[in-house]
C-alpha positions in Angstrom: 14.6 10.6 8.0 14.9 8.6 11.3 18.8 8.3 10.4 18.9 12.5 10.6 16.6 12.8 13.2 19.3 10.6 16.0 22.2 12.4 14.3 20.8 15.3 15.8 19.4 14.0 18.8 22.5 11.8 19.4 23.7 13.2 22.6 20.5 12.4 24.5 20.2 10.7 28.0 18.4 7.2 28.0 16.8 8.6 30.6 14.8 10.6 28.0 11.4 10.2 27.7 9.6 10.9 24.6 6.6 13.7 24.5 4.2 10.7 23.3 4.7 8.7 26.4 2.1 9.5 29.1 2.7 9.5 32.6 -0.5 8.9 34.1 -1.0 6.5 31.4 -1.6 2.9 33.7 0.0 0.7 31.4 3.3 2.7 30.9 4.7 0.6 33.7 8.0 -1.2 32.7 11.3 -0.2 31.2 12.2 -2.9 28.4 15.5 -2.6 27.0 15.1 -3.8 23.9 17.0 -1.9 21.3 16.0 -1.4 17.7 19.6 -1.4 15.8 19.2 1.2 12.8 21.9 -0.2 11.2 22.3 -1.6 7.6 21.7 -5.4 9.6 18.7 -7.1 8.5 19.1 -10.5 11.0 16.6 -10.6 13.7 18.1 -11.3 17.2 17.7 -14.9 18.0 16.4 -14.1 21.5 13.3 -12.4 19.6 12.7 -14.3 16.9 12.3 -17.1 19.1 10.1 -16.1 21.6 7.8 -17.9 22.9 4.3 -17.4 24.4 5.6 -17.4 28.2 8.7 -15.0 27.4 8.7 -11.7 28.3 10.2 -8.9 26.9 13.9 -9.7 26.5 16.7 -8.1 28.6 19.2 -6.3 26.0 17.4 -7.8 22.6 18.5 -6.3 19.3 16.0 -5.9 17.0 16.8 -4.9 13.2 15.8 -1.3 12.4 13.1 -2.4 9.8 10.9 -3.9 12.8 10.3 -0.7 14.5 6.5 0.8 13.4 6.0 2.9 10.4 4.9 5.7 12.2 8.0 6.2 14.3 9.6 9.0 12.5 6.9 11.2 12.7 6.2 11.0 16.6 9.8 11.5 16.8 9.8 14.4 14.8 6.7 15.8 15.6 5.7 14.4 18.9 6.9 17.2 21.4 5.0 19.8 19.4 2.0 18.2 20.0 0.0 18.7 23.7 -2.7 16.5 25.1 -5.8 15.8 22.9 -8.7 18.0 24.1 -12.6 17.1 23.9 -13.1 19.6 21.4 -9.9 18.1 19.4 -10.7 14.7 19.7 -14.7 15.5 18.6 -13.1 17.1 15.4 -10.9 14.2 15.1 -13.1 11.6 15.1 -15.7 13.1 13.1 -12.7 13.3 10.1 -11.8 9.5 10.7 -15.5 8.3 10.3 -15.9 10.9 7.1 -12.6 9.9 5.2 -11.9 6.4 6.4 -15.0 4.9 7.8 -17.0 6.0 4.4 -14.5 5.3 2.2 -13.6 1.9 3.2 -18.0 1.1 4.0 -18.1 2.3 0.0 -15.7 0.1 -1.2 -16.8 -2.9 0.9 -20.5 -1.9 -0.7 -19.3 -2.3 -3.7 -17.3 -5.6 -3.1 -20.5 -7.7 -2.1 -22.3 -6.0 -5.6 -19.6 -7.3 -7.5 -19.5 -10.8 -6.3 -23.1 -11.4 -5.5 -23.6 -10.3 -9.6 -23.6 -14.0 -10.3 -26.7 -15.0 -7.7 -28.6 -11.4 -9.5 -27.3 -12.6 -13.1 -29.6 -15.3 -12.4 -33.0 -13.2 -11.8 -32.1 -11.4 -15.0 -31.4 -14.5 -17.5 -28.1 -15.6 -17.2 -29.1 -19.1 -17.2 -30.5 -18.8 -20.4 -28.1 -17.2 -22.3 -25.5 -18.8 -20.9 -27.0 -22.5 -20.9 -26.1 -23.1 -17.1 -28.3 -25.4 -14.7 -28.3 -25.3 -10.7 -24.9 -27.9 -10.9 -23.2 -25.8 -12.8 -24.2 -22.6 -10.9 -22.8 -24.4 -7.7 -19.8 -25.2 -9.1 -19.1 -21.4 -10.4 -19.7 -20.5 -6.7 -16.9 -22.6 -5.6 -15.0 -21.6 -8.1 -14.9 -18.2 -6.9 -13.9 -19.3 -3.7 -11.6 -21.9 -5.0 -9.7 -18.6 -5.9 -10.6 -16.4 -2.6 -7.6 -19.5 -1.5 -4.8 -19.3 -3.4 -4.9 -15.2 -3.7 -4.8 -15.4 0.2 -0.8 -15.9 0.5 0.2 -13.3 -2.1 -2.8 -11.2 -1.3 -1.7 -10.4 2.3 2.3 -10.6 1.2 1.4 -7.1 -1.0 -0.5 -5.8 1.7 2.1 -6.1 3.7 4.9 -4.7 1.2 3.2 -2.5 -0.8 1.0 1.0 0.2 -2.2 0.2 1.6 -3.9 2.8 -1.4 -1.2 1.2 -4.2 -3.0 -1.8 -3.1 -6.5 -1.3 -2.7 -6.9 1.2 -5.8 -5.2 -1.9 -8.3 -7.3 -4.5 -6.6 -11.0 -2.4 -7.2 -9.1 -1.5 -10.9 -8.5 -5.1 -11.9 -11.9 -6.7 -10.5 -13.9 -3.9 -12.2 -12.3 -5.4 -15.6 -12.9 -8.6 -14.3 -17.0 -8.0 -13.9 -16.5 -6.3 -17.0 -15.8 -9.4 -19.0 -18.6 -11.3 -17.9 -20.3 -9.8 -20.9 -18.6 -11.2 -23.3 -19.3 -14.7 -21.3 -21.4 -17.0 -23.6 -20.9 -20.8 -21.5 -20.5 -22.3 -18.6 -16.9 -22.8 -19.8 -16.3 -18.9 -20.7 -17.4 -18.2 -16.8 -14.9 -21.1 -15.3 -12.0 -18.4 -15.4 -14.0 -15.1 -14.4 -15.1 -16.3 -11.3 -11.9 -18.1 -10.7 -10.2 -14.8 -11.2 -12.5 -12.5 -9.6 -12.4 -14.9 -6.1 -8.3 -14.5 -6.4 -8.0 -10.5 -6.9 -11.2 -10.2 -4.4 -9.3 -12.3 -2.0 -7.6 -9.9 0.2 -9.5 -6.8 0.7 -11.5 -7.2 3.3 -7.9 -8.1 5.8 -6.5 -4.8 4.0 -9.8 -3.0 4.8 -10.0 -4.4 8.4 -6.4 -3.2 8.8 -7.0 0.3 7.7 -9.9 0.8 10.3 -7.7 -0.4 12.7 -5.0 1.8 12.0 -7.3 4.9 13.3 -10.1 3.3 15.5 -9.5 2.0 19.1 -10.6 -1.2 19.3 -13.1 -0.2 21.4 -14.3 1.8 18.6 -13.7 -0.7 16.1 -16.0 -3.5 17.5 -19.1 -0.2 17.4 -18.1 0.5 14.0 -17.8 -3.1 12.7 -21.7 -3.6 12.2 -22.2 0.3 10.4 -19.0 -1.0 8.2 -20.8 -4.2 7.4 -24.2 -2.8 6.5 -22.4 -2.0 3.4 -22.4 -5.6 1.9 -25.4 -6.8 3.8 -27.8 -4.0 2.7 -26.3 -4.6 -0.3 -29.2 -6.3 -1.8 -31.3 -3.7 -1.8 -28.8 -2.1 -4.2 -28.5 -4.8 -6.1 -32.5 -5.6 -6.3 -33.5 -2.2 -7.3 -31.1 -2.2 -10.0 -32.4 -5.7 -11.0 -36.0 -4.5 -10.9 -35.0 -1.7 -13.2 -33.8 -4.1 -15.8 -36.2 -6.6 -15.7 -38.3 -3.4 -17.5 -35.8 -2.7 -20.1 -36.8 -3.5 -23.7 -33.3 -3.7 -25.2 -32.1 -6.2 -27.4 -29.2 -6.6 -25.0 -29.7 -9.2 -22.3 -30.4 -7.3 -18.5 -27.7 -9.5 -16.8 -24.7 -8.2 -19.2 -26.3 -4.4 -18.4 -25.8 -5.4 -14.7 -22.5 -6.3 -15.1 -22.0 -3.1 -17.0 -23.1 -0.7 -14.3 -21.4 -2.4 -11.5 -18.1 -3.0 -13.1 -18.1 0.6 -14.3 -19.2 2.3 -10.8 -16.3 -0.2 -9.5 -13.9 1.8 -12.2 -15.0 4.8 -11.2 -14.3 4.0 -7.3 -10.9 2.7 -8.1 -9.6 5.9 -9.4 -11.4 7.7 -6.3 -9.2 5.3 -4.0 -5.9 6.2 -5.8 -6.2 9.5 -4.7 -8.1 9.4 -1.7 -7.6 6.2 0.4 -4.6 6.5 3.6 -1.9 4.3 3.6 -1.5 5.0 7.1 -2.2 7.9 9.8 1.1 9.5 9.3 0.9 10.0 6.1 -3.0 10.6 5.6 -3.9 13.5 3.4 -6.9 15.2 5.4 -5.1 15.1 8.8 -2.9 18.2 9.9 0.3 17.0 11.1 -1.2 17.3 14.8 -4.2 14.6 14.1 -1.4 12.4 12.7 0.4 13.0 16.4 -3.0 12.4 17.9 -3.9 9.3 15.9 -1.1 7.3 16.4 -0.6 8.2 19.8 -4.4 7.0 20.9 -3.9 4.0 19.0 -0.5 3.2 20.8 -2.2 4.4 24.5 -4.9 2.0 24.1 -3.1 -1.4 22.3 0.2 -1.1 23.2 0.9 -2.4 20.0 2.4 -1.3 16.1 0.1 0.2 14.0 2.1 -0.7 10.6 5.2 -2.7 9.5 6.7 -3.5 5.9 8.6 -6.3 7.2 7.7 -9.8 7.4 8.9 -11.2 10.5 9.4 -14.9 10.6 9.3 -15.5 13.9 5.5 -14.1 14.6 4.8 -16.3 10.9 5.4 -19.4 13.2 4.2 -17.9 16.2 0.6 -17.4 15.2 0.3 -20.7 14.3 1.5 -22.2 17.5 -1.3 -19.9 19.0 -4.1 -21.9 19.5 -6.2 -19.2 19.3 -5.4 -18.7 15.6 -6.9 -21.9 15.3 -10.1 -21.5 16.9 -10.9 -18.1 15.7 -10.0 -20.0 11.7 -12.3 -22.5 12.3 -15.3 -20.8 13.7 -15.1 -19.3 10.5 -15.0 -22.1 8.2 -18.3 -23.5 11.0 -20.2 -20.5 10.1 -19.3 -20.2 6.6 -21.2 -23.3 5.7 -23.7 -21.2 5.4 -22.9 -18.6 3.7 -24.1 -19.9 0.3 -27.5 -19.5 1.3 -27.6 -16.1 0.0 -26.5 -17.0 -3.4 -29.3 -20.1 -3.1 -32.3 -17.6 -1.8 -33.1 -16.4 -5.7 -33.5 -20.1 -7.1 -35.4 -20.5 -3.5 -37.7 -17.9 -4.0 -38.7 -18.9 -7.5 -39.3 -22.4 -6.2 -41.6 -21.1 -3.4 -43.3 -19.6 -6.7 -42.4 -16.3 -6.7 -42.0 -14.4 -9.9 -38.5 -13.1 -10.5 -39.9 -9.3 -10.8 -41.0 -10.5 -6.9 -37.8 -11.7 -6.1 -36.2 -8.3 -6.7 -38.5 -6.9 -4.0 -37.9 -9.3 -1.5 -34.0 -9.1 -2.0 -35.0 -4.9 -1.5 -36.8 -5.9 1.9 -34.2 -8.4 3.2 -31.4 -5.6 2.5 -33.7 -3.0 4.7 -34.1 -5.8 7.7 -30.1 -6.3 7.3 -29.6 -2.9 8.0 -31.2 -2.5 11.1 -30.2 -6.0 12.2 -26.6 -3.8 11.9 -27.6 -0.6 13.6 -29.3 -2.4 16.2 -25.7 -4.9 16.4 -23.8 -1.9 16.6 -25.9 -0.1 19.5 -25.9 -3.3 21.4 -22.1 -3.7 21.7 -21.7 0.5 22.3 -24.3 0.2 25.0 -23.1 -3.4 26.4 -19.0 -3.8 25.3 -16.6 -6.4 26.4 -18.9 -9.1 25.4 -18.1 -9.7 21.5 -18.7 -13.4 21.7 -21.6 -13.5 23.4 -23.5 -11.3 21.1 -22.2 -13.0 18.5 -23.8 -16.1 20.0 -26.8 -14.4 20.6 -27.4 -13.6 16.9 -27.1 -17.2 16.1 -30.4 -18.4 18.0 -33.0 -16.7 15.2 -30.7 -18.7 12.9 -31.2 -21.8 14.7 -35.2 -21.3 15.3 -35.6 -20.3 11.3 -34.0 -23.3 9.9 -35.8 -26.0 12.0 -39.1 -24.0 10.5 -37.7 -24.5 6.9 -37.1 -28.0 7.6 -40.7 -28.3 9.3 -43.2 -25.7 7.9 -45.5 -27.4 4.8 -44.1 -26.0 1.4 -47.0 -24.5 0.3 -47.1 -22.0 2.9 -44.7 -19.2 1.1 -44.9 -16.5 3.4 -43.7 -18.1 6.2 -41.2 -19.4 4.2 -39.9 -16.4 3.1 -39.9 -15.4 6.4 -37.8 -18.2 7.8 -35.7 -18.3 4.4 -34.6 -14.3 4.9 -33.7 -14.4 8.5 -30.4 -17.0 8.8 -28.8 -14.3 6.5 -29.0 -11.3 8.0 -28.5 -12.6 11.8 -25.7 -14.8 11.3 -24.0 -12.0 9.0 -23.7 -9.6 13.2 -21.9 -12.9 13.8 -19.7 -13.3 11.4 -18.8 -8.7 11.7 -18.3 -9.9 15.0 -16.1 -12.1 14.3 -13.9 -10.7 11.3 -12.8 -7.5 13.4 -12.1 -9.5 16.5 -9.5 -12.3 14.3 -7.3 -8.9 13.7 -8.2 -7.1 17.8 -7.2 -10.2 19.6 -3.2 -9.9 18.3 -0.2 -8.1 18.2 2.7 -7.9 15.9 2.3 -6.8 12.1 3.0 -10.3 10.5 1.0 -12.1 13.1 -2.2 -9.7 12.4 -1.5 -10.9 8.7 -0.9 -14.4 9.2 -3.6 -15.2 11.4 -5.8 -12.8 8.9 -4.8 -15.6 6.2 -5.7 -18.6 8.2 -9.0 -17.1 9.0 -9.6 -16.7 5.5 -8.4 -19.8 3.7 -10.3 -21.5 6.1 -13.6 -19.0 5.4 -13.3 -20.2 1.2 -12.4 -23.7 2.2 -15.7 -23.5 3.5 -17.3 -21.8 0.6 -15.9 -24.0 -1.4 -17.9 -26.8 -0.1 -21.5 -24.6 1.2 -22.5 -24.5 -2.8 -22.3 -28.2 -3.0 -24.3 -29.1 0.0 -27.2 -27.8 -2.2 -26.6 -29.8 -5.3 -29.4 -32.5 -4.2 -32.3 -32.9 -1.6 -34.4 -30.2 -3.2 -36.7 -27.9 -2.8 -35.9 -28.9 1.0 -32.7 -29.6 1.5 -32.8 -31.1 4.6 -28.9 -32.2 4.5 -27.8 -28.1 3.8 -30.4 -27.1 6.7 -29.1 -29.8 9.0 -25.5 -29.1 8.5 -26.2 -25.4 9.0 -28.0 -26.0 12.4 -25.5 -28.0 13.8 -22.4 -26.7 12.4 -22.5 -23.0 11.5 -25.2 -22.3 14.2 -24.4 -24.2 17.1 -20.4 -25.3 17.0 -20.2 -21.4 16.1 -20.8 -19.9 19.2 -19.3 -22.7 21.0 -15.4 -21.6 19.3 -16.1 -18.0 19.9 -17.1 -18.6 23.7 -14.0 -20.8 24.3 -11.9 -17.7 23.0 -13.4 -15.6 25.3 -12.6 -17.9 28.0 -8.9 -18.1 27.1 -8.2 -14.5 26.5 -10.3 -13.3 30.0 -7.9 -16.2 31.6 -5.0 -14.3 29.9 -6.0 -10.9 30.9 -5.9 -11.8 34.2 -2.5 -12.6 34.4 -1.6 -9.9 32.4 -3.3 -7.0 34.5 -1.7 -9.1 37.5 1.8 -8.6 36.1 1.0 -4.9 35.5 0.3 -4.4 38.7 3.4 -5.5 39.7 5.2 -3.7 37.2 3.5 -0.1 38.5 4.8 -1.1 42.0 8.5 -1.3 41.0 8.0 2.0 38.9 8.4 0.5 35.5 7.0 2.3 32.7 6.9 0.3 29.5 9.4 2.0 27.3 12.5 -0.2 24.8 15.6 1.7 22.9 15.9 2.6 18.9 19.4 2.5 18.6 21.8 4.0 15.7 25.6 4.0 14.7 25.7 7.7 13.3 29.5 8.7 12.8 31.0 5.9 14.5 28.9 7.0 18.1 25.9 4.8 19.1 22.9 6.7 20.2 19.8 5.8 22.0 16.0 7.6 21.7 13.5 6.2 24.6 10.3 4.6 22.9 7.3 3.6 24.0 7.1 -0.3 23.8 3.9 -0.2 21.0 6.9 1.2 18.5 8.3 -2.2 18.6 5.9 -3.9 16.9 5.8 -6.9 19.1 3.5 -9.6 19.1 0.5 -10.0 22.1 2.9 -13.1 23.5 6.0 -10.9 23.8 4.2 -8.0 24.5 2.2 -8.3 28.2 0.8 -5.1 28.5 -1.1 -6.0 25.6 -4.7 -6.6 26.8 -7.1 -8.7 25.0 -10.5 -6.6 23.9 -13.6 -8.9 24.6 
C-alpha cells in the first residue's frame, strides 16, 4: 500500500513535511537523511548495520524498505486528515486504551501466574499424595519449569517478532490451557517431568509480548504508572487461586481437588484464548476499537514522546549484536537473575506454612490475605511513581528494604512464634514483586530499535529462569530454617538488586545529558529530526519526509532518544 501511496505522491518536494511532524515539538530538531529504499533489496547498508554507540545518524544511509515501522502506511495515508489531539480527544482516548488493552493484557497476565503457580496450590489440595512426590522432587519440577522458561526464550521472541502479536498470544494461552489440562491425567513424578517442562517453554515469552503491547499505546511515562495496576494481576493472584482452593478442600468427590483445580484453570485459560483471537491488537494501526483518527493519534503520541518505532517484522542483525555490546543489557539481565533468587519463595510459602503448623484449610486463607496486601502494595507502587516519576530505580530500591528487615526476622525470630512468622514469611513476596514490575517495564523503556527491544527482552529473561532454575534448589536442605536460602536472598536479591538498578540510573542520566546537550544544538542550527523513505516507482525515484521515530533506529543511533528514569 506504501508502494501506491509514493506513486501518487511521487512528485513531492523533500522539502515536504509530513502532517504527523510537529513543529513546536522540542525534539523535531535535525534533518537526517537517511533514506529507507522501498525497493525489492533486502541488504542493510553497511554504514547502519554497523553502527556503533558513539555514531550518529548517518549522512545518506540506505536502509532496506522492510526496516521502516509498521505503522508508516497509515500516517502516510491518513496523517493529514488528522488535526491536533484535543483534551476531550485524548480523555476518550485513553479511557479506550486502558478498557481494551490495559484489561485485556492484566487478564491474561492474571491468568498466567494461576496457571503456573497450580503446582505450589496442587500441593494444599493433595498432589503429593496422589502423585507420590516429596519436597526434592517438588524442587526439581520447579526448575523444570524454568529449565523450559530458557530454551522457549529464542524461538519465543523470534515469533513475536514475525508473527501477529494476537496470532501469537491467542495460540500461546490455547496450547498452555491443554498443557494444565493434562496434569490430570499425571499419576508420578515421572508423568509431571514433561508438563512442567512444556508449560515453562510455551509460557516463556508472554510477558515480553505483553510488555510490548502496552508499550505500543502507553507513553512511557504512562507505562511505568500502569506497570504496578498490570502486575496486580499475578500478584493478587493468590487470592484467586486460594479461594478456589478453599472451595475444594470442601468437595466430597471421589475425584482428587488438585485435578478439579487444574480443570477450572485450564478451562477458563480456553475460554480466554478464544476471547484473545478476536479481541487482542496486533498493533495501533490496525486495532479494532480505534477509529482510524485514534490510530493517527496513537502512533503519533507514541512517536512525539520516544522518538522511536513502535513495530518491525524484521530482524535486524546489527541491533542483535548491538544490544549485547550495551552494557546496559547486561546490568538490567543480571539484576534480574539477583532478584530472582528469590522468587521461589512463593512456591515454598505453602510447605512453610504447614511447617509453622498451619492447617492447609488455613493456608488457603493466608494465601487470600497475602493476595489482598499485594494489591495494595501495587496501588500504593503505582501512586508513588504517578505522584514522584523519573525515579524508577530508586523506588525500586526502596521496596527492597521490608525485604531485607523480614528475612533477618525469619532467620532470628524463635520458631514457635507463628504469627510473626507469617508476618515476616508474607512480606519479601509482595515488596520485592514492585521491584521486580519496576524493573520488567524499564528492560523494554530504556531501548530503541525493534530487535534490540527483543534481544535485550531475551537476555533479561534467560537470565530471570537461569535464576529460577537454581532458587528451588537453595531450599532442598537446612530446613524448617533455611538459613543458606534466607542468606542468599538478603545479600543477593535484596541488596546487589538495588545496587544494578542504581548504577543504570547513573549511566542513562550521564547519557541524557549529553543527549539534551546535543539537542540543544541541533534546535540552534534549525534541524528538525526528519530521514527520507525512498521508492523506484516507474523508473523515477521518489522521496516522502519522515519523522526520524519511522526508522526504527536503535537508542545508540538514534540521539533524540531520551532515556525514561
Amino acid at each position: 500500500m506504501l508502494r501506491a501511496y509514493l506513486r501518487m505522491h511521487r512528485r513531492r518536494q523533500d522539502h515536504f513535511r509530513p502532517p504527523h511532524c510537529i513543529q513546536d515539538c522540542p525534539l523535531h530538531h535535525s534533518c537526517t537523511s537517511i533514506r529507507i529504499k522501498m525497493s525489492d533489496e533486502k541488504q542493510v547498508d553497511p554504514k547502519v548495520a554497523n553502527a556503533s554507540s558513539s555514531s550518529s545518524l548517518n549522512e545518506g544511509a540506505v536502509i532496506s524498505g522492510r526496516a521502516a515501522d509498521e505503522t508508516l502506511d497509515l500516517i502516510e495515508k491518513h496523517g493529514h486528515e488528522v488535526g491536533e489531539l484535543t483534551p476531550e480527544k485524548k480523555k476518550k482516548l485513553k479511557r479506550k486504551i486502558y478498557i481494551h488493552v490495559l484489561l485485556l493484557v492484566t487478564f491474561i497476565d492474571f491468568m498466567l501466574y494461576v496457571d503456573k503457580s497450580t503446582l505450589g496450590q496442587a500441593t494444599l489440595l493433595g498432589l503429593f499424595k496422589d502423585t507420590g512426590l516429596n519436597n526434592s522432587e517438588y524442587n526439581n519440577l520447579n526448575s523444570l519449569f524454568y529449565t523450559g522458561y530458557i530454551i522457549g526464550q529464542i524461538p519465543g521472541q523470534l515469533l513475536i517478532q514475525k508473527l501477529p502479536l494476537r496470532t501469537f498470544i491467542s495460540g500461546i494461552i490455547f496450547t498452555w490451557a491443554v498443557i494444565v489440562l493434562l496434569h490430570c491425567v499425571a499419576q508420578s513424578y515421572g508423568a509431571l517431568i514433561p508438563l512442567r517442562f512444556f508449560l515453562g517453554f510455551v509460557e516463556s515469552a508472554v510477558i515480553p509480548a505483553l510488555e510490548i503491547t502496552m508499550a505500543m499505546f502507553f507513553t512511557p511515562e504512562e507505562l511505568h504508572q500502569v506497570q504496578p495496576l498490570f502486575y496486580t494481576s499475578c500478584i493478587g493472584s493468590p487470592m484467586f487461586t486460594g479461594l478456589v482452593s478453599y472451595g475444594l478442600l470442601y468437595s466430597k468427590a471421589s475425584t482428587s481437588p488438585w485435578k478439579f483445580f487444574m480443570i477450572i484453570t485450564g478451562g477458563i485459560s480456553l475460554v480466554l484464548s478464544v476471547i484473545t483471537w478476536f479481541w487482542y491488537p496486533n498493533n495501533p494501526a490496525t486495532a479494532w476499537f480505534l477509529t482510524t483518527e485514534q490510530k493517527v493519534h496513537t502512533i503519533r503520541r507514541i512517536h512525539e514522546t520516544t522518538r522511536s518505532s513502535i513495530e518491525q517484522k524484521t530482524f535486524k542483525r546489527h541491533q542483535f549484536y548491538e544490544c549485547l555490546k550495551d552494557p546496559i543489557s547486561w546490568l538490567f539481565a543480571f539484576s534480574g537473575f539477583t532478584l530472582m533468587l528469590a522468587n521461589n519463595l512463593p512456591y515454598q510459602q505453602s510447605l512453610l506454612f504447614l511447617d509453622l503448623g498451619v492447617s492447609p484449610l488455613g493456608s488457603t486463607l493466608v494465601w487470600v490475605a497475602s493476595g489482598g496486601f499485594a494489591i495494595l502494595a501495587c496501588i500504593t507502587a503505582s501512586l508513588l511513581i504517578r505522584f514522584f516519576p523519573g525515579h524508577s530505580a530508586w523506588w525500586a530500591a526502596i521496596w527492597c528494604v521490608p525485604c531485607i528487615a523480614s528475612s533477618i526476622g525469619m532467620v532470628t525470630i524463635p520458631w514457635g512464634n507463628t504469627i510473626p512468622m507469617l508476618a515476616c514469611l508474607l512480606l519479601p513476596p509482595n515488596c520485592f514483586a514492585q521491584t521486580w514490575i519496576i524493573s520488567v517495564g524499564w528492560v523494554s523503556s530504556s531501548c530503541a530499535g525493534h530487535t534490540k527491544r527483543l534481544t535485550r527482552n531475551a537476555m533479561f529473561m534467560v537470565l530471570y529462569g537461569i535464576s529460577n532454575i537454581i532458587s528451588p534448589q537453595l531450599w532442598k536442605t537446612g530446613g524448617p530454617r533455611y538459613y543458606p536460602a534466607w542468606i542468599v536472598q538478603i545479600v543477593a536479591s535484596f541488596t546487589l538488586t538495588p545496587i544494578l538498578l542504581l548504577t543504570i540510573r547513573f549511566i542513562l542520566s550521564k547519557r541524557n545529558k549529553e543527549r539534551r546537550q546535543w539537542i540543544a544544538e541541533q534546535e540552534a542550527l534549525g534541524n528538525h529530526g526528519e530521514g527520507y523513505v525512498e521508492q523506484v516507482v516507474d523508473g523515477e525515484a521518489v522521496k516522502v519526509k519522515v519523522d526520524v521515530s519511522m526508522l526504527d533506529l536503535t537508542d545508540l543511533e538514534n540521539k533524540y532518544f531520551l532515556y525514561p528514569l
